[in-house]
C-alpha positions, 0 to 999 in steps of 0.5 A: 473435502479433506484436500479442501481442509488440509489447503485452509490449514496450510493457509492458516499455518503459514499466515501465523508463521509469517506474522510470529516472524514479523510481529515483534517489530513495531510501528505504523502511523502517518499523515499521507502514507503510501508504499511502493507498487510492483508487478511480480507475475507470481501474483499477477497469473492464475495457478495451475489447478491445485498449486499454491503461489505462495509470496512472502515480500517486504516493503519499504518506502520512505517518504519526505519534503524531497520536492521543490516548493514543499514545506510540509504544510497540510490540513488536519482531519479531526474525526471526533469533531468533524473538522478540516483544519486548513494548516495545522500540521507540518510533515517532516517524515514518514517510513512506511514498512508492509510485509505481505503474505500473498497466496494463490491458488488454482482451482482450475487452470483457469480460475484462481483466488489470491488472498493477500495479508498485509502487516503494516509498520510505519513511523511518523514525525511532523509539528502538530498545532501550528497557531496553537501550540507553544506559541504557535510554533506547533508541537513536534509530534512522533507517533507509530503503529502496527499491525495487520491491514485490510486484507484482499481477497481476489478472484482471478480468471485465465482468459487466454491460456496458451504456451506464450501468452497469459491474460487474467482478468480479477474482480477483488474485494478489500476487507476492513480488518485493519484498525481505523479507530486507533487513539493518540493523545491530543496536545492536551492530553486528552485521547483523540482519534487518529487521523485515516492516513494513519490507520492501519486500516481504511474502516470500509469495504474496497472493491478492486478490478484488475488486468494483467496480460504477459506474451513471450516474446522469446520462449523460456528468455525473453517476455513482457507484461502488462497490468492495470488495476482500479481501487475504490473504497467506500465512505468510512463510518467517520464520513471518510473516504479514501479517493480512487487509486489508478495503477499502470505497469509494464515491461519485460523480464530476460533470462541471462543464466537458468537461475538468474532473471533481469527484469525492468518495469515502469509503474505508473499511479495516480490517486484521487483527492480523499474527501471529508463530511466536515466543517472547514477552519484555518489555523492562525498565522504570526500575521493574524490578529490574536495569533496564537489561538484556536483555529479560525471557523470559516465554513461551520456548514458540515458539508462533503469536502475534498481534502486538497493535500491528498492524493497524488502522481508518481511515475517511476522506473523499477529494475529488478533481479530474480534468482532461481533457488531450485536452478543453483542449489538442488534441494527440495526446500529449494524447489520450486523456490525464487528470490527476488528484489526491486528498487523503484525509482521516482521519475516524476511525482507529484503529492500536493505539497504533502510528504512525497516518495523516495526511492522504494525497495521490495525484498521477496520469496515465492514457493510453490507447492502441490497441494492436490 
């Protein structure tokens, strides 16, 4: 019972260390958000029985009109009034920043629980009102947020536990601890409920299963890795639903020196059209009649759409570097210490003429420590 203590105190100690380090740095918020995905392994395995993983990573992923075709154009989600707005918004740009304290630990060699804590930063311009406002040319709108996400809490179990190969089945469950009833002030002033791609949270339990599987192909020089995982997340109490996310993952990592790894992975995710209970309007253009004015009611019936601009393909190469602290300097603050950093490059994508992603970034640290 006391080691049981001291591992939930030490949990709790790093997560309000991690967040006082990140917390004065502001903003989060945008129409069609998305952040980079990458394997680490440290997140992936099973701990070994009474070892804590602990990540502690960055992420930045920048978001723009970066494809052919694309004007930015997109529906508007008005929760309050329960309202598709077909052409209402055009993005300009999106930077989306999460800091992530992940912990693992092993319960038995075989089973392990991964809580990851996700803080949310991100910022968001785009034209807001077009038909409506200042003439019908719309408003340019800034806005941002931050604070924490849904938190994931994931059960991990080591079917496969030999020398040279791992693979590790996980059934997790996302909480909705992040905010998804933040205000914004509307063109007239007036507070109005911001859009779900720019909550902190998704306002609704997520339910993940996952599989990762790595084989040494080399011993201690050579391996290589796979991953798939499935996200569904409930309908929100604003009739929202976020559309399922597919992700796919392989490659392999070589060790060139005892400190220095190379690693180059592909990543591939696909994720579903989000839908809406709403009616569905079309704001005005210069060719209409009466333009400027309100949005033109075309179906007043609230019924379950799909909202055509969410939702997205992306494939992407993704070379990396792992350096090994404890292998260059002999400490015990280095022990057991890793550093890490990936570049993810886009291959192919697709976002349905909303903001697409650049090249992403993660910055990382792993610790291990021997808590029973």
């Amino acid at each position: 019972m006391a080691g049981k203590r001291f591992i939930l105190g030490f949990i709790f100690g790093l997560a309000l260390v991690f967040f006082s380090w990140f917390g004065a740095q502001t903003a989060q918020a945008s129409c069609g958000s998305v952040t980079c995905f990458v394997v680490i392994g440290s997140q992936q395995q099973v701990s070994p029985a009474g070892l804590l993983t602990v990540n502690a990573f960055y992420n930045y992923t920048p978001q723009g009109t970066l494809l052919s075709g694309t004007n930015g154009v997109i529906p508007a989600v008005d929760l309050d009034n329960r309202e598709l707005i077909l052409g209402h918004h055009q993005e300009i740009k999106t930077i989306s920043q999460m800091y992530t304290l992940d912990l693992n630990y092993g319960v038995t060699d075989r089973f392990g629980i991964q809580v990851a804590i996700p803080y949310k930063r991100i910022s968001h311009q785009h034209i807001d009102g077009l038909g409506e406002a200042n003439g019908g040319a719309g408003e340019f709108t800034e806005f941002s947020d931050n604070g924490i996400g849904d938190i994931l809490i994931n059960a991990k179990y080591n079917l496969l536990p030999t020398l040279s190969s791992m693979v590790v089945m996980g059934f997790g469950m996302y909480l909705p601890t992040g905010d998804h009833n933040q205000k914004t002030a509307g063109l007239e002033g007036s507070d109005e409920t911001m859009e779900p791609t720019a909550q902190l949270g998704r306002g609704q339990v997520g339910l993940q299963g996952s599989i990762y599987q790595t084989y040494e192909i080399i011993p201690h020089r050579l391996n290589q890795f796979a991953s798939a995982s499935y996200r569904h997340t409930f309908r929100n109490d604003f009739d929202y639903q976020f559309g399922d996310q597919y992700d796919v993952g392989f490659g392999a990592n070589l060790v060139t020196v005892p400190w220095l790894v190379l690693a180059n992975q592909f990543n591939y995710r696909y994720m579903v059209h989000d839908s809406f209970k709403g009616s569905l309007s079309q704001s005005l253009t210069p060719s209409d009649p009466g333009f400027p004015d309100e949005a033109t009611v075309i179906d007043p019936n609230i019924t379950n759409r799909a909202v055509p601009t969410t939702g997205s393909t992306y494939f992407a190469y993704t070379p990396g570097v792992q350096i090994s602290l404890g292998e260059l300097f002999k400490t015990s603050l280095t022990e057991n210490a890793s550093l890490y950093f990936y570049s993810q490059i886009p291959v192919y994508r697709d976002f349905n003429g909303n903001l697409a992603q650049g090249i992403s970034y993660v910055f990382g640290l792993t610790k291990l420590f021997q808590v029973m």
